[in-house]
N, C-alpha and C positions, 0 to 999 in steps of 0.2 A: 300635366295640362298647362299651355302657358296662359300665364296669369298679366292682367297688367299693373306693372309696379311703377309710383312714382319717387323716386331721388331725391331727398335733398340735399344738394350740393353735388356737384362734378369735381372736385378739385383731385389730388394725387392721392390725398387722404384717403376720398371717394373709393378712388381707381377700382381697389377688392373688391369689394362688395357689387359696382357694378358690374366687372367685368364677370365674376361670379353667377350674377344671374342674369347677362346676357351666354354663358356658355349652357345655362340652364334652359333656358328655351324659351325664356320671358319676353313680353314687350315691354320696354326700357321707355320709359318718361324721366327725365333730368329737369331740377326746378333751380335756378344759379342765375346770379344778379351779374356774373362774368362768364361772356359767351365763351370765348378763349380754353375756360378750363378742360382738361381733358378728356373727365368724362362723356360732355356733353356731343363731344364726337361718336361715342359708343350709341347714343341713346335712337330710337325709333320716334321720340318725338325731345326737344325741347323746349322750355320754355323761360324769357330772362324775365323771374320775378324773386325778389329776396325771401330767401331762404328764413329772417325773420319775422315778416310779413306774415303774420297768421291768418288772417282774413283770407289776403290775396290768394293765401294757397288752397284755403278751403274752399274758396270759389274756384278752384283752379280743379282741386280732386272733386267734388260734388257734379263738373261740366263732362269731367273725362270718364266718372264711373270706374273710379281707379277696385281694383283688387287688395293692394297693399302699399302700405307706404311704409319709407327706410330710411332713417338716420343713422351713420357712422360713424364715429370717431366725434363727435360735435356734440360739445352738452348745451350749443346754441341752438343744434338744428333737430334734439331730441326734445324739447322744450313746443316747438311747432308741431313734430311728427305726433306728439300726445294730441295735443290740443286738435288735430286735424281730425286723428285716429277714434277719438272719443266723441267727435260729434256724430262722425261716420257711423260707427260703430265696427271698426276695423281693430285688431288683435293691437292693444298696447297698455302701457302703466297707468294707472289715475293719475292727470293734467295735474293736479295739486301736490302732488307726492313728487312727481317729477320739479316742478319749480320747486318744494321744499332742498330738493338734493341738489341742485342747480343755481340755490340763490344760497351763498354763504351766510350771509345773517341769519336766514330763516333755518337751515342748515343745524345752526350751534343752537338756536333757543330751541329747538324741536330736541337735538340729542338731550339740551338740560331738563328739560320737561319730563323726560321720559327717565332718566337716570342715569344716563350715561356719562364715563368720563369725556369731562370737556373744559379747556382754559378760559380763564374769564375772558368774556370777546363781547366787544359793540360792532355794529354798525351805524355812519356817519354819512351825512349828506356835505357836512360844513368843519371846516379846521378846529374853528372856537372848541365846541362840545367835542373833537377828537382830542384835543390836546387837555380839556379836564379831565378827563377820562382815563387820556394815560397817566396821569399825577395820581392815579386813584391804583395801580398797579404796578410791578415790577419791570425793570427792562433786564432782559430783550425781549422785543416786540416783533410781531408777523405785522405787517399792513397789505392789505390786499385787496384788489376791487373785489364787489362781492357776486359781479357775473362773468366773470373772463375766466378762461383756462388758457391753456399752455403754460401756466405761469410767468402769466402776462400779468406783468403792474406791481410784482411780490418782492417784497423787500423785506430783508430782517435787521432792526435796526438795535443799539446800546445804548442809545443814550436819548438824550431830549434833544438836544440841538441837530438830532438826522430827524427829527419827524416830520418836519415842513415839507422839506425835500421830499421825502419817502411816500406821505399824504398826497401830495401834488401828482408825484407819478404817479402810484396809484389809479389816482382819478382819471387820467388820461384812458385807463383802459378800460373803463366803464359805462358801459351804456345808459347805466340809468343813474349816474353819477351820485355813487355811496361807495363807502369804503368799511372797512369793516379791518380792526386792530384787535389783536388776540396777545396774549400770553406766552411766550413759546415754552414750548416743551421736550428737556432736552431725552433725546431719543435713546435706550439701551439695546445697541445690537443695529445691524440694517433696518432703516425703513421698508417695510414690506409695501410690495403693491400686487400687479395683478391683474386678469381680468376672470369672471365668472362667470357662471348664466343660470337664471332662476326659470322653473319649469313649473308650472301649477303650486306655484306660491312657494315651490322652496330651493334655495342656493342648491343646486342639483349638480353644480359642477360649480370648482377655483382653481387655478394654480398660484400658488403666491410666490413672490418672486423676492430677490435683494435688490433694490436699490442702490444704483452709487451715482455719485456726486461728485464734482469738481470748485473746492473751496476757491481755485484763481475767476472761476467766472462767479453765476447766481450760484452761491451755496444752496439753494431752494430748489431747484429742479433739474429732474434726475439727468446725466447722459448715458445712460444706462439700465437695465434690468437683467436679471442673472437667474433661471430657474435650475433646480425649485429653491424655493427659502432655506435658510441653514436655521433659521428658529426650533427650536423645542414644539416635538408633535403637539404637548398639551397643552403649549402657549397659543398655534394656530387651532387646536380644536376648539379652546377657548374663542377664538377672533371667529370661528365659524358660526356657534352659538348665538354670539352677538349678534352679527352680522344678521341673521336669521331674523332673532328678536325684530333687529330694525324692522328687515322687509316684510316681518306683520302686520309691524304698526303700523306703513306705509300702503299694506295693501298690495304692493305690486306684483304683478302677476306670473309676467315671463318676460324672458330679453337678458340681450348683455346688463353687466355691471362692472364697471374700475373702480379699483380697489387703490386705497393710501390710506395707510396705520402705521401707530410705531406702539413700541412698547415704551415705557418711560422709566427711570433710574430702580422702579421700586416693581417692574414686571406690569404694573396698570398699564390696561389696553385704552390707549385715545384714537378715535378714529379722521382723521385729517380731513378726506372728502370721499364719497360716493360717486362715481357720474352714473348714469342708467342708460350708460352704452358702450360700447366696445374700444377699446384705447385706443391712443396712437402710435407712430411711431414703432409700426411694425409688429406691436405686440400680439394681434391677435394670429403675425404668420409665425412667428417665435413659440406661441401655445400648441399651434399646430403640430409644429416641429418637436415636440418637448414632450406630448402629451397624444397625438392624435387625435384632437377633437376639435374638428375643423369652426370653429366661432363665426366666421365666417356665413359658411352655411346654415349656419345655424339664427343668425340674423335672419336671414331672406326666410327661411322657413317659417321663424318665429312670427314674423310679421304678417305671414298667409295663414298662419291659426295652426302650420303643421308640426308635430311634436319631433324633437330632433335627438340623436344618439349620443350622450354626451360619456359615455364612459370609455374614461383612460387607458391606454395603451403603457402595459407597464416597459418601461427604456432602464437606461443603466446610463444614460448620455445627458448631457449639461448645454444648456443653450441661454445664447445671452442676445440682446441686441444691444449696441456700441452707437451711441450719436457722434459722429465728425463732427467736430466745433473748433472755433477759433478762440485764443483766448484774449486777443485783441484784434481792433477795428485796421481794417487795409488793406492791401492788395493782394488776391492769392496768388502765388506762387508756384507752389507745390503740393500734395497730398502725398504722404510717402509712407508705402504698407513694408514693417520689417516680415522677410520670410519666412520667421518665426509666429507671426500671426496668419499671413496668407495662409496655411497648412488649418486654422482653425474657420476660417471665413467661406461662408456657407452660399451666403449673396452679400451682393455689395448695389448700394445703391448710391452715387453722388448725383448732389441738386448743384454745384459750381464745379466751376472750372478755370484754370489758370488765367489770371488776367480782370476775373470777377474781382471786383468790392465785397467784402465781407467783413461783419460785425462782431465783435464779442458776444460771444453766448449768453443770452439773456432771457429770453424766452425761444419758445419752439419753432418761430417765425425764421429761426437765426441759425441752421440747421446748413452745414456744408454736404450732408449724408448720413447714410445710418449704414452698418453692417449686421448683419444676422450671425451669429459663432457658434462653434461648436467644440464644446469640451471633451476630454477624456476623465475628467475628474474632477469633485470638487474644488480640490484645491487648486489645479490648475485655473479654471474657472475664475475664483476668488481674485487669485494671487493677479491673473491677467487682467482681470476687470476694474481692478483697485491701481494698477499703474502703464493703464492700454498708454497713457503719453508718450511710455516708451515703443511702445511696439508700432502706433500711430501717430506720426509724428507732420504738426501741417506751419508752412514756410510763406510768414506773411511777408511783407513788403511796404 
C-alpha cells in the first residue's frame, strides 16, 4: 500500500533511500534547505525547509499527515526525524537517547556512568578551561566538535603548542559551539566499524568491518572499509554484548546503527561513536553486497512500523568500499585505475573531474569518489586495501 514518506534531506547521500522507496510505490515528500539537491527531483512534493529546523518540520509533517518519516546517513537529520517521529507518534528511537548518541560529550559521560570503557574526555565551550584540562591529562589528544560527523573538525594532536590551532578548528564545525578533548587510545588491530540494525529492542543484525586509514591526509577518518572484520569471533561477540547492553539502557527500539570501536593494546573494548542510522559513503550498498541484507530497505520499512528480513546470506566473497582522495590541495588532473584493480571494482562512483579544484582529504566533504570492490580472499582484500595508492593512483596539478 503506498504510504506517504517525508525525506529529510535530498542530497546524493539521500539518493538510496529515496530512490528506494520511490521504486516502492511510495509518495515521496523531500524536506532540504537546497532546492538543487538531487533527490528533490525524485520527490511527489517538496518542500525548502532546514532539515535542522525541528519545529519547522513538525509543522510541516503534522499539515501533510505524513505516514513515515526517514533519516539517512545524517546523525544531523536523525536528531530531527526522532524529535518529529516522537511527537507524532511515528516508528522511531527515544529523542533523548538519540541526542545522547549524537552529542559527543553526553556520548562519553553516559558510557562512564554506566561502566564502560571510556578515555578521560571534557567538553568545552572556551580555550581557557580546554587548555587546563589538558595539563590535567596525557598527550596525544582527539579534539573534536561535539556535533558534526564526517570527521569534520577532528584532529589528533602531541603536544600543547597544536591545541590552539586544533581548538580553533574544531570550533569552526560546530553548531553549538563546544568542543570536547579526549585521551587517545592507541588501537590493537583494525578499527572496527559497520553498520547494524536493532529490531524489537535487539542488535538483530551487524556486519563489522576493517577500517583503513591514510596517515598522509587525516589519520582520523577512514578511506575505507573492508568486510568482514579479521578480529577474533570472541572479541566481536564480546563488542555485540556490549553493544546490546548500550541499546538497553538507551531504550532504543528499531533502525539502523554505525558502528566505530577499537580494541586497545590490552584486548579492552572502547567504543568511539554510535550514529542511530545508517552510514555513509556507500556502506549500506557494500553490506548488501557482503551480506544480503538489504539496510536500505530495511530503513523505509523500519520507519512504517514494518518488521524486515535481516538474515545473512552465507558468501565466501570479501567486499570493501575504497574513497578516491587527494592527498594534496590543486587541480585534478587525472584519476588512473591500475587493471589489476579494474578486475576487483564492482561500481565506481566519481563526484570530480579533470580540471576540478580539489582538496586534501580531510573530512568527507573532500571525497573525489568512492569504488565498491570485490575480493577473492582475505588477504587479497587486506593486502589491496592497506596500499590501493598503488593500484589508485590520482595526478594533481
Amino acid at each position: 500500500m503506498k504510504k506517504k514518506i517525508l525525506f529529510l534531506g535530498a542530497s546524493v547521500s539521500q539518493l538510496p533511500v529515496i530512490k528506494y522507496a520511490k521504486k516502492a510505490g511510495h509518495y515521496i515528500i523531500t524536506c532540504d534547505y537546497m532546492p538543487e539537491n538531487p533527490g528533490n527531483a525524485l520527490a511527489n512534493e517538496y518542500y525548502n525547509i532546514s532539515t535542522i529546523d525541528k519545529e519547522a518540520v513538525l509543522q510541516l509533517a503534522t499539515k501533510l499527515k505524513i505516514d513515515a518519516i526517514v533519516s539517512f546517513a545524517s546523525d544531523v537529520n536523525i536528531v530531527t526525524q526522532s524529535y518529529v517521529a516522537n511527537r507524532l507518534g511515528l516508528p522511531s528511537n527515544p529523542y533523548e537517547s538519540v541526542m545522547t548518541l549524537t552529542r559527543k560529550d553526553r556520548f562519553r559521560s553516559f558510557l562512564k556512568k554506566h561502566g564502560f570503557n571510556v578515555p578521560r574526555s571534557q567538553g568545552f565551550s572556551n580555550y581557557k578551561d580546554a587548555a587546563a584540562f589538558a595539563n590535567t591529562i596525557n598527550y596525544p589528544l582527539i579534539i573534536k566538535p561535539t556535533d558534526a560527523a564526517g570527521s569534520m573538525g577532528v584532529t589528533k594532536i602531541d603536544s600543547k603548542s597544536e591545541l590552539k590551532k586544533a581548538f580553533d578548528y574544531a570550533m569552526q564545525f560546530s553548531r553549538e559551539k563546544k568542543v570536547i578533548l579526549e585521551e587517545f587510545i592507541q588501537r590493537k588491530g583494525f578499527q572496527v566499524g559497520g553498520d547494524g540494525f536493532i529490531e524489537n529492542g535487539k542488535l538483530a543484525f551487524k556486519a563489522w568491518t576493517n577500517a583503513h586509514f591514510n596517515d598522509a591526509c587525516n589519520p582520523l577518518i577512514p578511506i575505507g572499509t573492508s568486510f568482514p572484520s579479521i578480529h577474533d569471533k570472541s572479541k566481536l561477540e564480546y563488542a555485540h554484548r556490549e553493544f546490546q547492553r548500550l541499546f538497553d539502557l538507551l531504550k532504543l527500539k528499531s533502525g539502523a546503527v554505525n558502528f566505530e570501536f577499537i580494541f586497545d593494546q590490552n584486548d579492552n573494548l572502547y567504543i568511539i561513536e554510535v550514529g542511530p542510522r545508517n552510514g555513509g559513503n556507500l556502506i549500506p550498498e557494500v553490506t548488501h553486497y557482503a551480506t544480503g541484507v538489504n539496510l536500505i530497505e530495511c530503513t523505509v520499512k523500519a520507519a512504517l512500523g514494518i518488521q524486515c528480513e535481516l538474515k545473512k546470506r552465507e558468501t565466501d566473497k570479501y567486499f570493501s568500499y575504497y574513497v578516491i582522495h587527494s592527498e594534496k590541495n590543486g587541480v585534478l588532473q587525472k584519476i588512473q585505475f591500475d587493471s589489476e584493480i579494474e578486475e576487483n571494482i564492482v561500481e565506481k562512483h566519481l563526484f570530480k573531474k579533470e580540471g576540478d579544484n580539489v582538496n586534501r582529504y580531510e573530512n568527507a566533504k573532500q571525497q573525489l569518489g568512492i569504488v565498491i570492490l570485490r575480493f577473492s580472499s582475505q588477504d587479497e582484500m587486506i593486502n589491496k586495501m592497506e596500499n590501493m595508492q598503488q593500484y589508485i593512483k590520482i595526478f594533481i596539478k
